[in-house]
KEKE-3310 file (N, C-alpha, C; in steps of 0.2 Angstrom, whole numbers, plus 5000, padded with zeros to 4 digits):
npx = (4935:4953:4962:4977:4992:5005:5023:5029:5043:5044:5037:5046:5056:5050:5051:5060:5067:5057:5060:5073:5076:5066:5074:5085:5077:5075:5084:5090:5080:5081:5095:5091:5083:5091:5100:5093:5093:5107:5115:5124:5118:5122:5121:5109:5103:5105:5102:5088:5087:5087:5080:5072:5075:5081:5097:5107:5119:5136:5139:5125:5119:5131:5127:5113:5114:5118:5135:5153:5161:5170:5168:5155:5160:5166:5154:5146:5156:5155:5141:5142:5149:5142:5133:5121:5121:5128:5139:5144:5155:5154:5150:5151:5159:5172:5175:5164:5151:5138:5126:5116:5103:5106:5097:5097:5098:5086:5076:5081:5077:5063:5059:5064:5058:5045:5046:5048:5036:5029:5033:5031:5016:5014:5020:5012:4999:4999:4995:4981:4968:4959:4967:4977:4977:4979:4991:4997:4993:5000:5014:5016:5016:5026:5038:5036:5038:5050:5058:5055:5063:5075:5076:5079:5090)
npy = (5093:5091:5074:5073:5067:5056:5056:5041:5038:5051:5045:5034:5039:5046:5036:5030:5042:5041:5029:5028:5039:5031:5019:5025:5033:5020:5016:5024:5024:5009:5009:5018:5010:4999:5005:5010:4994:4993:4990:4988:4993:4982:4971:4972:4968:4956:4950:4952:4943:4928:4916:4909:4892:4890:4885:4894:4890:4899:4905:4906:4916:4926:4927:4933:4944:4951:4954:4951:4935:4939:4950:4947:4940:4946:4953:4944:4939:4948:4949:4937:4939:4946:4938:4935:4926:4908:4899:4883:4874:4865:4848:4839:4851:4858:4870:4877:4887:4884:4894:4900:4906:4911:4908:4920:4927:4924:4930:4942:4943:4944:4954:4965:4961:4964:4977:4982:4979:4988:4999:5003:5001:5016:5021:5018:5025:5039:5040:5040:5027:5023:5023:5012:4997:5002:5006:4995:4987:4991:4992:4978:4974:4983:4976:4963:4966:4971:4960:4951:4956:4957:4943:4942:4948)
npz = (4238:4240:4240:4248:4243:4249:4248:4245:4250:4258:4268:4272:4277:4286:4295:4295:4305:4317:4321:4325:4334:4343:4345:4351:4363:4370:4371:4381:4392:4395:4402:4413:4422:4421:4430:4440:4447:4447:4439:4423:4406:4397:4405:4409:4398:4395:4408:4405:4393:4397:4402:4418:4425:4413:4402:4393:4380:4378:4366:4358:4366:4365:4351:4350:4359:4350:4354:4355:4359:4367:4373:4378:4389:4398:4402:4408:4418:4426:4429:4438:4448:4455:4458:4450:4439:4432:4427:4417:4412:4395:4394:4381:4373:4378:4375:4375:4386:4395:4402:4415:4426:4443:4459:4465:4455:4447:4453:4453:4440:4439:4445:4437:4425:4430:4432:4420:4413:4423:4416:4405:4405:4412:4401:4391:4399:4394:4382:4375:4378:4368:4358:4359:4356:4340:4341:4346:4334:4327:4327:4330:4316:4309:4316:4312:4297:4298:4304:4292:4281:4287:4286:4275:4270)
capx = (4940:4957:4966:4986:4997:5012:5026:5033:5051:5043:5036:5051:5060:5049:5051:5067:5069:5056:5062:5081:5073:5064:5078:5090:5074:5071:5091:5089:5076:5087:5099:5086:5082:5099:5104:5091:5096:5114:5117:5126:5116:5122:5120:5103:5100:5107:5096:5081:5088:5088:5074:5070:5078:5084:5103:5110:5126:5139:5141:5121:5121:5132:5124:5107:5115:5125:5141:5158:5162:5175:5161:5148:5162:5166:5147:5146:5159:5150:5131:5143:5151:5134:5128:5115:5121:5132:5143:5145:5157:5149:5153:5151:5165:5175:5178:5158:5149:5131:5126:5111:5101:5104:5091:5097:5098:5079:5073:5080:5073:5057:5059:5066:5051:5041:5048:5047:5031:5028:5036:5027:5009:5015:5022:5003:4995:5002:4992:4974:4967:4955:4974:4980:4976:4980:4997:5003:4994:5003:5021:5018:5016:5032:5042:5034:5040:5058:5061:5054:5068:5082:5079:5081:5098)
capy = (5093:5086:5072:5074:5061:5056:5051:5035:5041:5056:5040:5032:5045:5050:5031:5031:5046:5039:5021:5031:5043:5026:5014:5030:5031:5016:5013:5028:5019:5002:5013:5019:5003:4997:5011:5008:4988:4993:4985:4991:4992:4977:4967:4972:4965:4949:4945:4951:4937:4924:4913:4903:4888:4888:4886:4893:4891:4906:4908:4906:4921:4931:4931:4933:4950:4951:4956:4946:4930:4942:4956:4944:4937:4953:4955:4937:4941:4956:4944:4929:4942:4950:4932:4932:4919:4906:4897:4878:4870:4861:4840:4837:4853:4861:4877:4882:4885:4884:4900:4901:4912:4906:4909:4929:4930:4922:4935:4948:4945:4944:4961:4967:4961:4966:4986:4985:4980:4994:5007:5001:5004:5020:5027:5021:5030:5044:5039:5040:5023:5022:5022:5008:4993:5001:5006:4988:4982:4995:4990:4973:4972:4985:4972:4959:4968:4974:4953:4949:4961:4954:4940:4944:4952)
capz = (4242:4237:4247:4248:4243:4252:4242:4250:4254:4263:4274:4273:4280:4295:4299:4297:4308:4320:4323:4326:4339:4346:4348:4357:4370:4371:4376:4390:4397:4399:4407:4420:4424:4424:4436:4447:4451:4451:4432:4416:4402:4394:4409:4408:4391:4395:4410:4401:4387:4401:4405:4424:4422:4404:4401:4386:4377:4377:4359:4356:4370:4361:4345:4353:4360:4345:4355:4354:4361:4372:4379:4381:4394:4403:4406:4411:4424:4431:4432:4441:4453:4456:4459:4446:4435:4434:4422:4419:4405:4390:4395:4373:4369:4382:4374:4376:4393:4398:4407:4419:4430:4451:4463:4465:4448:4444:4458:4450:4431:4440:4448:4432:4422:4433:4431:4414:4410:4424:4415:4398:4408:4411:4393:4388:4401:4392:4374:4374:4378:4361:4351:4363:4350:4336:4342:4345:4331:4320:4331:4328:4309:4310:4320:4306:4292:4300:4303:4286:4281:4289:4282:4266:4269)
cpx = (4946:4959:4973:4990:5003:5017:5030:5040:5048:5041:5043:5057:5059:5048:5056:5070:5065:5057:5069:5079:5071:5068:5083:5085:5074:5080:5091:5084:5077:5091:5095:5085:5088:5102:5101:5092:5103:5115:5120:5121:5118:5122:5113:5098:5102:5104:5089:5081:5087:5080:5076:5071:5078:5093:5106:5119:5129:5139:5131:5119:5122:5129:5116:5108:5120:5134:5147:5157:5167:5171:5158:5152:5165:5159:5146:5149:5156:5143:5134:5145:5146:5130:5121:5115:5128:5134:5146:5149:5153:5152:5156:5158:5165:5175:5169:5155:5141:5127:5117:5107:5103:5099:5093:5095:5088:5075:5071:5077:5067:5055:5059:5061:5045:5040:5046:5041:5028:5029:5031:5020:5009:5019:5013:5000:4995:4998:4985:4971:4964:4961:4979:4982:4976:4989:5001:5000:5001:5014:5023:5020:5023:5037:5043:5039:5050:5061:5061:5063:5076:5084:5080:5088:5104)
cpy = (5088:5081:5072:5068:5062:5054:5045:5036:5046:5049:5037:5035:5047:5043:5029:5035:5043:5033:5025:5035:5038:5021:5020:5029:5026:5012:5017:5026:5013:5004:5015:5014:4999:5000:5007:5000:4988:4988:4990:4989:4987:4971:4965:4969:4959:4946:4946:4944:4930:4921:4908:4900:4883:4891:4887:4894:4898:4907:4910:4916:4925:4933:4933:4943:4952:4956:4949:4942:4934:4948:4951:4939:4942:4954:4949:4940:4944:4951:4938:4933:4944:4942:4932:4927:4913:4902:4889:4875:4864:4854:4840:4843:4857:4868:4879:4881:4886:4892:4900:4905:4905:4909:4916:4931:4930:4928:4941:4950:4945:4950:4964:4969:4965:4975:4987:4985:4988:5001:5008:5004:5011:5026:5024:5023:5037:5044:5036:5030:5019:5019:5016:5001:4994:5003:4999:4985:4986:4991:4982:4971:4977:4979:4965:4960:4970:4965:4951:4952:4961:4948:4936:4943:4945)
cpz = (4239:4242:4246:4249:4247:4250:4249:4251:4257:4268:4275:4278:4286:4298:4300:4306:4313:4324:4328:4333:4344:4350:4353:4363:4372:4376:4385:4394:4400:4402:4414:4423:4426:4431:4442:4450:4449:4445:4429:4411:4398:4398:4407:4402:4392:4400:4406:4395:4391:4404:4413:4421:4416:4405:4396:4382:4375:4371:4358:4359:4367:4355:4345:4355:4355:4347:4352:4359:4369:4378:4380:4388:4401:4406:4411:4418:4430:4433:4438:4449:4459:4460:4457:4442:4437:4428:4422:4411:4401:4392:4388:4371:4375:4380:4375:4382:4392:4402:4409:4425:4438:4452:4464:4457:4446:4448:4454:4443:4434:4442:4443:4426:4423:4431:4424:4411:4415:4420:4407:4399:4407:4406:4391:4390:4399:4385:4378:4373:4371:4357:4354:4357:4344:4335:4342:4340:4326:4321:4329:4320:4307:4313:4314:4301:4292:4300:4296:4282:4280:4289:4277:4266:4271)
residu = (UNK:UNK:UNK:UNK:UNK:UNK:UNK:UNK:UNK:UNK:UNK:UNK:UNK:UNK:UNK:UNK:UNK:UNK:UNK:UNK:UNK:UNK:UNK:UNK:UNK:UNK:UNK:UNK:UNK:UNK:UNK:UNK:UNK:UNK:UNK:UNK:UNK:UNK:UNK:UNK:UNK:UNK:UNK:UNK:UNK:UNK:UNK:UNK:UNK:UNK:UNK:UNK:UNK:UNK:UNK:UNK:UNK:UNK:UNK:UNK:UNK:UNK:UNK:UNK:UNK:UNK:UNK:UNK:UNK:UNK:UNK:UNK:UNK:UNK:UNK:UNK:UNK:UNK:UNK:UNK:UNK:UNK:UNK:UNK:UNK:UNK:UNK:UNK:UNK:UNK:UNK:UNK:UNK:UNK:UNK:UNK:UNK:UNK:UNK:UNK:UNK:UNK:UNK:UNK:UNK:UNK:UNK:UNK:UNK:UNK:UNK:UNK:UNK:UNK:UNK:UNK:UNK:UNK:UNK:UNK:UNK:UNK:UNK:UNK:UNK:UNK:UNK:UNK:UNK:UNK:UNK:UNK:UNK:UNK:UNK:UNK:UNK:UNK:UNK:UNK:UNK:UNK:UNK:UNK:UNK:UNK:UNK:UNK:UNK:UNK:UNK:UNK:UNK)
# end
């Protein structure tokens, strides 16, 4: 019995294609969730980015959501009007602000949370419990190796 080599660019290739296939579902699925609490999608990734009482500075913000300083202020808008967060100018430099979740806002990450690790339960009800723990080891040491990566470049 022979065993069949894989050339590493055929894996490359179907990791390529499957990360790419990954991150598109994995935006349709932030959108669902966004929908159903009455978000934009980029709202939604900016509460998920928001910790119960932690304040952090709008530029770190942005680059965290790696938007501009200009959207990440548009959104801002939309979470402040919504009364999920709130906005406090930096005392030390005026040109940066503070941003934080209020008591609606802390609510709603906690609901949000809540959905998503639900929604997570239910994509691994879907995979065979046995392959459970080798899926997240294989996810993590992918994730590992995707940061290593990046910060290379």
């Amino acid at each position: 019995m022979s065993t069949i080599m894989i050339e590493p660019e055929t894996n490359a290739a179907k990791l390529a294609e499957l990360t790419f296939n990954l991150l598109e579902d994995c935006h349709q699925k932030e959108m669902r969730i966004a929908v159903r609490y009455g978000l934009t999608a980029s709202e939604f990734r900016c509460l998920r980015l928001l910790n119960v009482g932690e304040a952090i500075n709008n530029k770190e913000l942005a680059h965290r959501l790696n938007l501009s300083p200009s959207r990440l202020t548009r959104i801002l808008n939309g979470l402040v009007e919504k009364g999920y967060t709130s906005r406090e100018i930096e005392a030390d430099d005026r040109r940066n602000m503070r941003v934080s979740l209020s008591p609606k806002g802390e609510r709603i990450v906690s609901n949000l949370n809540e959905a998503y690790v639900k929604i997570h339960q239910e994509i691994l009800d879907n995979i065979e419990i046995s392959s459970h723990q080798n899926l997240i080891t294989g996810m993590t040491e992918l994730l590992s190796a995707l940061r290593k990566w990046m910060n290379k470049s």
